[in-house]
C-alpha positions in Angstrom: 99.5 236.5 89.0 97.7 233.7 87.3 98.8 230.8 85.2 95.6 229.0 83.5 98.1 226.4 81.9 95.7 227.8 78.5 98.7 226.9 75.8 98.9 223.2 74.9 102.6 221.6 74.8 104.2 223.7 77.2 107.7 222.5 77.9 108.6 222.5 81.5 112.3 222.4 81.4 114.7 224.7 82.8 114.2 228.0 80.8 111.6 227.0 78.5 108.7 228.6 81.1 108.4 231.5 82.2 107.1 230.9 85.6 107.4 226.7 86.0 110.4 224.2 86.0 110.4 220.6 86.1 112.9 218.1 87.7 115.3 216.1 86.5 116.4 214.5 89.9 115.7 211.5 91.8 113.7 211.7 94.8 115.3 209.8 97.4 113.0 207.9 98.8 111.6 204.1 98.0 108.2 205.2 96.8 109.8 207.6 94.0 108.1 208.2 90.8 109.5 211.5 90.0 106.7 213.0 88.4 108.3 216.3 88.0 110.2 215.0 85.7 110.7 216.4 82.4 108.8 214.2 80.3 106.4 213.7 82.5 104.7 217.3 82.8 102.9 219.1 80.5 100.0 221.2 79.2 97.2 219.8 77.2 93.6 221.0 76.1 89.9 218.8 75.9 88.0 218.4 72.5 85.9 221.7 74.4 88.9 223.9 74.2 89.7 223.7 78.2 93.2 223.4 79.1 95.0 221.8 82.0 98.4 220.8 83.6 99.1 217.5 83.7 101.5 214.5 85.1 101.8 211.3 83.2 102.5 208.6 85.3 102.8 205.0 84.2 102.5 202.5 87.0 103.7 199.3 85.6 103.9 195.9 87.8 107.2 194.3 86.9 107.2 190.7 87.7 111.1 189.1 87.9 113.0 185.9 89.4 115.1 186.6 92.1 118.0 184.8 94.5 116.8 185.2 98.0 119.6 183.7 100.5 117.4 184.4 103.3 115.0 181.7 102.9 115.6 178.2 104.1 117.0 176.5 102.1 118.3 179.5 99.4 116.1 179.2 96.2 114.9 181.4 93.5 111.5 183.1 93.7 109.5 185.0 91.7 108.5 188.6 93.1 106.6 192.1 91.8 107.7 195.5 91.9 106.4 198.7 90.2 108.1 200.4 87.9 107.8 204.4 86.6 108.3 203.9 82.6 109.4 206.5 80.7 
């Protein structure tokens, strides 16, 4: 059996394929970006007509303030993280 992915705009979710499902689930683990999600997978086709699967992920550096009693003294600090945006 073979699935060329050859339809533009498939929807992944539960019953809307008829051979692939995404998920809607967290990964459990720190470096998580659940790219099976949902609205992250789809189907989509070049100017040339060739189609493909594809994942959207959105890697976005999130800078914040933060309390951190561990240093000496306590105090404020600024720190990065990266964020999956949906």
């Amino acid at each position: 059996m073979s699935d060329e992915f050859n339809t533009p705009g498939r929807d992944f979710r539960p019953g809307k394929d008829h051979l692939w499902t995404s998920l809607e689930k967290p990964d459990g683990v720190n470096g998580a970006k659940e790219i099976y999600s949902h609205n992250m997978t789809s189907t989509e086709c070049a100017d040339d007509g060739t189609c493909y699967y594809y994942i959207k992920i959105i890697d976005d550096v999130q800078n914040i303030s933060v309390y951190n009693m561990y240093l000496n003294p306590p105090a404020y600090e600024e720190v990065s993280f990266h964020c999956l945006a949906r």
